[in-house]
VMD Tcl script that draws the C-alpha trace (Angstrom):
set ca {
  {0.74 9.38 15.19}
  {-2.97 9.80 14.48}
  {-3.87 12.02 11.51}
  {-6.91 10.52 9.85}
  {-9.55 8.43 11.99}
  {-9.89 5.07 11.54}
  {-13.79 4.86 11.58}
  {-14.65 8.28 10.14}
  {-11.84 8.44 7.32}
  {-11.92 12.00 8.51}
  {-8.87 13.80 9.62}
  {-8.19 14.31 13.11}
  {-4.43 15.65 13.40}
  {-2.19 18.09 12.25}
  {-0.35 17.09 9.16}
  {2.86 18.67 9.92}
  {3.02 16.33 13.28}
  {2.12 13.75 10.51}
  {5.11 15.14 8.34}
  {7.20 15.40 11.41}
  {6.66 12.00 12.70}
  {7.11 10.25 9.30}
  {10.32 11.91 8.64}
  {12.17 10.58 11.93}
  {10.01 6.70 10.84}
  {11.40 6.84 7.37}
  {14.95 7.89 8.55}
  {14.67 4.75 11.20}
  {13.13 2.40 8.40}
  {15.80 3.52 5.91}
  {19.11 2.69 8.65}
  {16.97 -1.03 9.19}
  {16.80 -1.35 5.06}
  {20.20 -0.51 4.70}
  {21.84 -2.43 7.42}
  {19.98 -5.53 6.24}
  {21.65 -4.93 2.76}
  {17.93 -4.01 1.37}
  {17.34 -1.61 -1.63}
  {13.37 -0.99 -1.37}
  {11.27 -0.27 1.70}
  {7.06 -1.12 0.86}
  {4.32 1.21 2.26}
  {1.13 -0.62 2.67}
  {-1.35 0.85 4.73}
  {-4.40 2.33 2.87}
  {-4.79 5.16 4.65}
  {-1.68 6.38 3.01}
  {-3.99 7.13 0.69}
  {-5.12 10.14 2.31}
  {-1.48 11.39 3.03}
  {-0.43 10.72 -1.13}
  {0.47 14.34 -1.90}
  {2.73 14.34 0.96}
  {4.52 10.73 -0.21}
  {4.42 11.59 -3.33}
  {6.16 14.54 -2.98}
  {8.68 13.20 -0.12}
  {9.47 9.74 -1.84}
  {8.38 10.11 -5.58}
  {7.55 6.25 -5.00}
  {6.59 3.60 -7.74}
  {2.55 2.86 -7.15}
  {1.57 -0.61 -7.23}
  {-2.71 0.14 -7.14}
  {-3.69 -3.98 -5.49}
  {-7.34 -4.00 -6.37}
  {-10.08 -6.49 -4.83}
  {-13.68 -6.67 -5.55}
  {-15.60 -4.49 -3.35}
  {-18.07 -7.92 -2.61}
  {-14.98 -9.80 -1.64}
  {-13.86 -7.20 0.91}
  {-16.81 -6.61 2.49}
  {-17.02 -10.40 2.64}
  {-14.12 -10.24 4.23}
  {-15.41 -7.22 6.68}
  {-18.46 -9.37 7.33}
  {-16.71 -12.75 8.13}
  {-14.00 -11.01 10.44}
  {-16.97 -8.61 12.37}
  {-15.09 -5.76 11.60}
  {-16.64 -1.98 11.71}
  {-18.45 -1.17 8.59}
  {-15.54 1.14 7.30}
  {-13.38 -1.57 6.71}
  {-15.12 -3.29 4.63}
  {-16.78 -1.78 1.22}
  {-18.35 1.55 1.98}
  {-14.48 2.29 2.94}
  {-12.91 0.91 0.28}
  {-15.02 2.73 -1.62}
  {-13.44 5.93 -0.42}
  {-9.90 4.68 -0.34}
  {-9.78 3.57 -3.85}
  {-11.35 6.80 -5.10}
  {-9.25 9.00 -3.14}
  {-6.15 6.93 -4.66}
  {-7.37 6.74 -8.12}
  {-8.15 9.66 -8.54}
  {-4.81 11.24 -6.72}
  {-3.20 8.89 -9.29}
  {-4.40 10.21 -12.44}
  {-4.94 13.73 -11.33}
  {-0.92 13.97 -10.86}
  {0.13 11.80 -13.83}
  {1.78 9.13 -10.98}
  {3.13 6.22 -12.82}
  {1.72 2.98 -11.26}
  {0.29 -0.13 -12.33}
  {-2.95 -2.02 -10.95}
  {-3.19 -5.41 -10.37}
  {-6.04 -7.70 -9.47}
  {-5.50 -9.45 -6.14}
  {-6.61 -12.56 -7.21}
  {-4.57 -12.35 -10.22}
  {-1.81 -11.77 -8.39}
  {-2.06 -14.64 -5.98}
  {-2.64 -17.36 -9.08}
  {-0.19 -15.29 -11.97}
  {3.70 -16.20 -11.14}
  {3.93 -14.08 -14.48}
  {2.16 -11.02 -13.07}
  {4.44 -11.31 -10.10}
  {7.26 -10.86 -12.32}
  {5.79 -7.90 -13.96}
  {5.42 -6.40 -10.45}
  {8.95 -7.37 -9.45}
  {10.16 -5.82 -12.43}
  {8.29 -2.30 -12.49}
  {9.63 -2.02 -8.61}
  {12.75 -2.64 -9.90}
  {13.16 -5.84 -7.59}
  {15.66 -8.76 -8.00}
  {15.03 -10.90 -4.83}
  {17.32 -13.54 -4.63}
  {16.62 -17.48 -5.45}
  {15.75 -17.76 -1.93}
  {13.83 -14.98 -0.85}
  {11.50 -14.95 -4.31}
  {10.95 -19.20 -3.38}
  {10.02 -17.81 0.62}
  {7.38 -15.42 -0.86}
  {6.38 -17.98 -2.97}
  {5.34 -20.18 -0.92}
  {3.76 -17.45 1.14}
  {1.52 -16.43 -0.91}
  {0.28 -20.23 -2.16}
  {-0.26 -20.58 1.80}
}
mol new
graphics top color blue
foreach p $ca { graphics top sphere $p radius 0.5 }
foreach p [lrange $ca 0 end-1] q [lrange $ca 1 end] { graphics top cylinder $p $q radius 0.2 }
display resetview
């Protein structure tokens, strides 16, 4: 389901297809969650950020804002020859759009620093904790060592 373009950041569908689509997704994500015995389901695409009003009214979620440098991610853009969008001019956008959605609406949420993330086991914790997360011995050692990888 297409509703904002990928290059532009403009919007090119109709959001109640959006709404309509996302409702039968979340009911199919939710039946996977619960048959694996999981509690939380993660949204991570960032441009959610242009859908928040809906999500926020649909799922009232917890907001973890993951923040990087706009030099590192258009380092990143650069070094992967990705389209100019996806690097900082679009982060740009995304990250205004969010804060700004954030604040606007009194959303709780925390930022966090990327890198701090990856280095801080501490800040991890903090994350865990505000999700309201309590992965088991061996799923918090598998992410672990993910994200030292």
């Amino acid at each position: 389901m297409k509703l904002i373009n990928e290059v532009t950041l403009e919007p090119v569908g109709r959001p109640a297809d959006f709404t309509r689509f996302f409702e039968i997704w979340w009911q199919g994500e939710c039946d996977k969650a619960k048959a694996l015995g999981r509690s939380h389901i993660v949204l991570k695409h960032a441009l959610q950020t242009f859908v928040l009003p809906y999500l926020n009214r649909r799922l009232a979620p917890k907001y973890v804002f993951v923040t990087r440098p706009l030099k590192h991610i258009e380092a990143t853009r650069v070094r992967r020859k990705w389209h100019p969008v996806h690097g900082q001019t679009g982060a740009q956008a995304i990250y205004q759009a969010s804060h700004n959605f954030l604040i606007e609406n009194s959303c709780p949420f925390i930022s966090v620093p990327f890198e701090a993330f990856r280095k801080d086991a501490a800040l991890r914790q903090n994350v865990l904790d505000y999700i309201g997360l309590e992965p088991t011995p061996d799923a918090l050692k598998t992410a672990e060592t993910f994200i030292r990888s």
